[in-house]
TIFIMAR-736838 format. One record per residue (C-alpha): x, y, z; residue in one letter; residue number from 0. Coordinates in nm, 3 decimals. Each point is the difference from the previous one (the first is absolute). Last residue first. Example, Ala and Ser with C-alpha at 12.3 -4.5 7.8 and 13.67 -1.06 7.14 Angstrom:
BEGIN
1.367  -0.106  0.714  S  1 .
-0.137  -0.344  0.066  A  0 .
# end
This chain:
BEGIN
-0.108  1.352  0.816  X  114 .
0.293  -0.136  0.290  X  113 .
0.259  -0.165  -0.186  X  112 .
0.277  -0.045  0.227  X  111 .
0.188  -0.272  -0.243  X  110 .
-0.098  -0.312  0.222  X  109 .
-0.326  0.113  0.088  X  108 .
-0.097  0.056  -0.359  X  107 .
0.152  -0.348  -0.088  X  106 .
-0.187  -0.136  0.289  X  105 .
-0.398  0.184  -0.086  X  104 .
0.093  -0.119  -0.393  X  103 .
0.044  -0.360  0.109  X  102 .
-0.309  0.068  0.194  X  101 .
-0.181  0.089  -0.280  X  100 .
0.119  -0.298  -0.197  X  99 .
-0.149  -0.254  0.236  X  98 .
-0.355  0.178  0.021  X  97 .
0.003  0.056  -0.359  X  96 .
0.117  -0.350  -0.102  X  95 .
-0.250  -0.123  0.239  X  94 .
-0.260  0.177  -0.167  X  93 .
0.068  -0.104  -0.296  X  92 .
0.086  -0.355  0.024  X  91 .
-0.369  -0.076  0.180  X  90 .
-0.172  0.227  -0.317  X  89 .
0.180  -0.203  -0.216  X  88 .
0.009  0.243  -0.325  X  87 .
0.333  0.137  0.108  X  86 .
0.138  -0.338  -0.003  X  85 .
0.328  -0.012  0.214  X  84 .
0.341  -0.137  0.001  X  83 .
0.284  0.258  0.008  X  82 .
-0.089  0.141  0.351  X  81 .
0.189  -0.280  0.212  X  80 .
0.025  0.191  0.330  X  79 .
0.314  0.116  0.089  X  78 .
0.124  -0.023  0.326  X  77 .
0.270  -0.267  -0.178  X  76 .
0.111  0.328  -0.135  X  75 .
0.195  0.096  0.237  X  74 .
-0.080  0.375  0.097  X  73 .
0.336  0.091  -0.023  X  72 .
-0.114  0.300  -0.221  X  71 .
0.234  -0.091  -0.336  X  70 .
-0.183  -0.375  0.059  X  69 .
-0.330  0.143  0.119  X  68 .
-0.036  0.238  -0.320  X  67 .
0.131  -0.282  -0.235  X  66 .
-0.261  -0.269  0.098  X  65 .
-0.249  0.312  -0.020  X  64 .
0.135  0.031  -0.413  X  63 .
-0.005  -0.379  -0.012  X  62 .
-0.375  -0.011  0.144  X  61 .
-0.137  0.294  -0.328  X  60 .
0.240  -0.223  -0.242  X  59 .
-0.199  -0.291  0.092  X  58 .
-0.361  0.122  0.046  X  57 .
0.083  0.187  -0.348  X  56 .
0.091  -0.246  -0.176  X  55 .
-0.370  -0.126  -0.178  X  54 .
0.011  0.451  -0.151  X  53 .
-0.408  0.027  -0.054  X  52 .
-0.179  -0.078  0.323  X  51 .
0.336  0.075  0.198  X  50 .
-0.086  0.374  -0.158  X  49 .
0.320  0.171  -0.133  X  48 .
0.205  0.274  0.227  X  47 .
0.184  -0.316  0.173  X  46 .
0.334  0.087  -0.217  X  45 .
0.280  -0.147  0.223  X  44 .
0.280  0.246  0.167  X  43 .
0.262  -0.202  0.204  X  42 .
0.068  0.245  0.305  X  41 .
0.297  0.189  0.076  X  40 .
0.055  0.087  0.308  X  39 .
0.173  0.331  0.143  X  38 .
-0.258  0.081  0.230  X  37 .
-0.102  0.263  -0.255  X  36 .
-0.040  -0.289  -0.252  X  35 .
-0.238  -0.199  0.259  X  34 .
-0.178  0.290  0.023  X  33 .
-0.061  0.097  -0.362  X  32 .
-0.102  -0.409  -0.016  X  31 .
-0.254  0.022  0.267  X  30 .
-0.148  0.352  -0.161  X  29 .
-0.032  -0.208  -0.367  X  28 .
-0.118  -0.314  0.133  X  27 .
-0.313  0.194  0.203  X  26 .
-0.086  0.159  -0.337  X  25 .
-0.047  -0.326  -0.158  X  24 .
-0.182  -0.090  0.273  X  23 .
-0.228  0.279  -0.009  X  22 .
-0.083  -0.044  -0.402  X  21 .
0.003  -0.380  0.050  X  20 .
-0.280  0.100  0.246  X  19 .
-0.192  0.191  -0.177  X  18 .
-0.010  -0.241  -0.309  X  17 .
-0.117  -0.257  0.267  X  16 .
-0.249  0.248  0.133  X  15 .
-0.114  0.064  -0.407  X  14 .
0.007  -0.346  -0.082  X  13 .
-0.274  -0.113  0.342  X  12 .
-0.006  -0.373  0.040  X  11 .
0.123  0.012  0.354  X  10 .
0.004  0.292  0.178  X  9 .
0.221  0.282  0.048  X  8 .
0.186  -0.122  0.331  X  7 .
0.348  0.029  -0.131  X  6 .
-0.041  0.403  -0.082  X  5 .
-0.061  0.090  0.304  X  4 .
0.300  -0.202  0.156  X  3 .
0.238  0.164  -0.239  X  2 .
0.172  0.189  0.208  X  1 .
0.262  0.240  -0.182  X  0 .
# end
């Protein structure tokens, strides 16, 4: 699932960001059924909250894409830092979308995800 649509919602609009954690979520559900059909077996953490509300979910959200590039060979040392951001920064958000789209656009790539 691309979420590239759903990372350029504005800033400062709830019901785009609640869109997009919707869509996202979504997207971490089809990469992990394809990781597991590759034979993979990725560390599950719960990202359904909103990072507003749940203060670890920047961190367990970048150790669950650390995972995906370590069982992936991706190395993660490609990985951008995603675990320190302020949401209501408008600067920090919208590099954190740009940054973490394109984490989603290699892991995708990686695992043949096309839609």
């Amino acid at each position: 699932m691309n979420i590239d649509i759903a990372s350029d919602n504005p800033f400062n609009d709830p019901e785009g960001f609640t869109d997009f954690l919707g869509q996202h979520e979504l997207a971490h559900q089809q990469i992990e059924a394809f990781m597991l059909k590759a034979g993979l077996a990725p560390i599950g953490y719960d990202i359904s909250s909103n990072p507003r509300e749940n203060e670890n979910w920047a961190a367990d959200h970048y150790q669950l894409h650390v995972n995906e590039f370590n069982l992936l060979n991706l190395g993660a040392d490609n990985l951008p830092d995603l675990s320190v951001v302020n949401f209501d920064d408008e600067a920090q958000y919208n590099d954190w979308m740009q940054l973490h789209s394109a984490v989603h656009d290699y892991v995708n790539a990686a695992l043949g995800i096309t839609s």
